[in-house]
C-alpha positions in Angstrom: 13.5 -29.6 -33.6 9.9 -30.1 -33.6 9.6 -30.6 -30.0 11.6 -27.6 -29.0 9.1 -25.9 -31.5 6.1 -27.9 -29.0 7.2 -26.0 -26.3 7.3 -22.4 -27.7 3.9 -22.7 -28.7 3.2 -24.0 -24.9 4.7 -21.1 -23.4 2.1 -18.3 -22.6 3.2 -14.7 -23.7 4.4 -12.6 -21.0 1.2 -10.2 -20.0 0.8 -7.2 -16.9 -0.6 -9.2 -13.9 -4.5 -7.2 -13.2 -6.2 -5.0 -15.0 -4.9 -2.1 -17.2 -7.2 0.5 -15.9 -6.3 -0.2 -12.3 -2.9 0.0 -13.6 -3.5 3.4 -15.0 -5.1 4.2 -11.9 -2.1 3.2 -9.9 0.0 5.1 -12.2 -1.8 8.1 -11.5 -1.5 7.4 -7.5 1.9 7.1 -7.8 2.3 10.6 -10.2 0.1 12.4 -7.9 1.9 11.6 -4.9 5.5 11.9 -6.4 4.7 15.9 -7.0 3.6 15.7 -3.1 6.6 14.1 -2.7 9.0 16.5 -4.3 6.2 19.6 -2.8 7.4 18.6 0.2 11.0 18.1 -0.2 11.3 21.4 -2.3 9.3 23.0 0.9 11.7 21.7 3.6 14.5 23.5 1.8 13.2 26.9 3.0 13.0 26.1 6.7 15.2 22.9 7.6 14.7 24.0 11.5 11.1 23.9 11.5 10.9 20.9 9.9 13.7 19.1 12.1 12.1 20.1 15.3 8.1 19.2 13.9 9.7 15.6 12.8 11.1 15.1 16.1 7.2 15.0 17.8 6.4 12.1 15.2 6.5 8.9 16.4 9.1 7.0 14.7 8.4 3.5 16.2 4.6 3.8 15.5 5.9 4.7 12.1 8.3 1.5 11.8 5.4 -0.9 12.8 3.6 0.4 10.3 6.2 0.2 7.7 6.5 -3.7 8.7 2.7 -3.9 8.9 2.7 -3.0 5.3 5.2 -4.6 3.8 3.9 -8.4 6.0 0.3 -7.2 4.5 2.2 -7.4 1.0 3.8 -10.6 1.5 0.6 -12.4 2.9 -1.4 -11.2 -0.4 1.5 -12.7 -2.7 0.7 -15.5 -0.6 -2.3 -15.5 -1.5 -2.4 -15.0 -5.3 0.0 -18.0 -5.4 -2.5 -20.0 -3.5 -5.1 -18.9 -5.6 -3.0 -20.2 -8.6 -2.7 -23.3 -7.7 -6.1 -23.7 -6.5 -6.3 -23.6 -2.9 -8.8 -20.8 -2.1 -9.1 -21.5 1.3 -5.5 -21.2 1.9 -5.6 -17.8 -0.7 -8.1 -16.6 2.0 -6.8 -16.9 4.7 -3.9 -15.0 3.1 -5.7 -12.3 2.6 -7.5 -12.2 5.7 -3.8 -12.1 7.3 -3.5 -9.0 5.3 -6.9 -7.3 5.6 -5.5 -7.8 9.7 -1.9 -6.4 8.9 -3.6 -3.5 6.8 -6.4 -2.7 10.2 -3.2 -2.5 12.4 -2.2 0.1 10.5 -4.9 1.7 10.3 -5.4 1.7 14.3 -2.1 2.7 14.6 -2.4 6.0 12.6 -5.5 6.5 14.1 -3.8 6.7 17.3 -1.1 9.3 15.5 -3.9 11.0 13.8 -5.7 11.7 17.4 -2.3 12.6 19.3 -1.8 15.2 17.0 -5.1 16.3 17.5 -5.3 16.8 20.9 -2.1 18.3 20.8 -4.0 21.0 18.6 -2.1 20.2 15.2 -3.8 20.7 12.1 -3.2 22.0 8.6 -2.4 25.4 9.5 0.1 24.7 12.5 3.1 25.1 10.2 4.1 23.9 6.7 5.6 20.1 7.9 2.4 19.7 9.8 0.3 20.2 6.6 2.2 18.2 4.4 2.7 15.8 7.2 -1.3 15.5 7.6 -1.8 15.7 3.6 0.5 12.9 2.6 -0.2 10.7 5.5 -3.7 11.0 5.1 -3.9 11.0 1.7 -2.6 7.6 2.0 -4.4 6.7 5.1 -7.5 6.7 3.0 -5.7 4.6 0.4 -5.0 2.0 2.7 -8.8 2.0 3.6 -9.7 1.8 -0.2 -7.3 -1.0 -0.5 -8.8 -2.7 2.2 -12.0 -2.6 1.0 -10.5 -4.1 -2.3 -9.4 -6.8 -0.5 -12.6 -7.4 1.2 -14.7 -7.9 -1.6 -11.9 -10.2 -2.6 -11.6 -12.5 0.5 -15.5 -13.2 0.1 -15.3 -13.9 -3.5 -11.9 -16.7 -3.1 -14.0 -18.1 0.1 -16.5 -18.8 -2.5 -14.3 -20.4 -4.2 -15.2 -17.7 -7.3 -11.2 -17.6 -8.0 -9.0 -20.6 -8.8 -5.8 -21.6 -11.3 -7.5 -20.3 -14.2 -9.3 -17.0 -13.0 -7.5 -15.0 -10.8 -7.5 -11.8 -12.5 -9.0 -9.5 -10.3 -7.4 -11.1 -7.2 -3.9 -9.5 -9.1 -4.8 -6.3 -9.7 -5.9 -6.1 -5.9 -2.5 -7.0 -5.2 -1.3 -4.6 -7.3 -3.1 -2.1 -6.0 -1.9 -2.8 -2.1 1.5 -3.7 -3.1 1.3 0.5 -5.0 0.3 1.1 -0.9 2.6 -0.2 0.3 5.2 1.3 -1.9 4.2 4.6 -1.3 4.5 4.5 2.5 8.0 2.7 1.9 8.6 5.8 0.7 6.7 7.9 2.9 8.0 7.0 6.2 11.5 7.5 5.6 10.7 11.5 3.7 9.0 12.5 6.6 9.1 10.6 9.6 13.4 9.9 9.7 15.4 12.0 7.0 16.7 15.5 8.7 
């Protein structure tokens, strides 16, 4: 008895992986895009055409890459949280330097989109797709920057070796805040870029 009492008091209480704010944050994100979400939908019940025929001028590879840039940029910062955790910070970095290069080939990659649409004269007015196209993808474009940056200031600090088994705090709420990234666009992509 007593020593399966030993190990209750061993076990650590289950707690939210980063920091509440950012967690509050992220919760905002996510309510502030699902009303742009449902905007959108809501919208392309009015004029299904429109919609059908501005979709098909998206490119849906350059949007599949991006999907699987995303969701590799997630699994290389769970990789590197773990590494973290067990106190290999130069393995947690170069985890998250594989994801810092997963998130910039997304972010060249829209900025091609971005500047094909551009020369192509599309901007918010063009019709409604096009400005809830340009909204939602570059409200998340800039995300992905902000996340970035995140996980910039992050790669410095665990090459330092400021994070290890027992302080890794803010490295999880970075990851929580890409992984909320990458959720989004796993939503995203398939709303505007493929469903007719």
């Amino acid at each position: 008895m007593s020593k399966e009492m030993g190990k209750a008091q061993v076990m650590e209480p289950p707690r939210l992986a980063g920091d509440l704010a950012v967690w509050l944050i992220i919760l905002a994100e996510l309510l502030a895009f699902g009303i742009l979400f449902l905007s959108y939908a809501f919208a392309r019940t009015f004029d299904v055409a429109l919609f059908n025929a501005s979709q098909r001028t998206l490119d849906l590879n350059s949007g599949a890459i991006n999907t699987a840039l995303l969701i590799t940029g997630s699994w290389c910062v769970v990789r590197a949280v773990q590494a973290v955790k067990q106190d290999a910070s130069a393995t947690g970095a170069r985890w998250l330097l594989a994801a810092l290069a997963c998130g910039s080939g997304f972010v060249g990659i829209k900025l091609l989109e971005f500047s094909d649409k551009a020369q192509a004269g599309i901007d918010l007015s063009t019709n409604t797709f096009y400005m809830f196209y340009l909204l939602l993808t570059g409200f998340h474009f800039f995300h992905v920057l902000a996340a970035m940056v995140f996980l910039t200031i992050l790669l410095v600090k665990t090459r330092s070796g400021h994070y290890g088994q027992h302080k890794h705090h803010a490295l999880e709420t970075g990851a929580a805040f890409w992984h909320m990234v990458d959720l989004l666009w796993i939503v995203l992509f398939p709303l505007v870029y493929v469903m007719r």
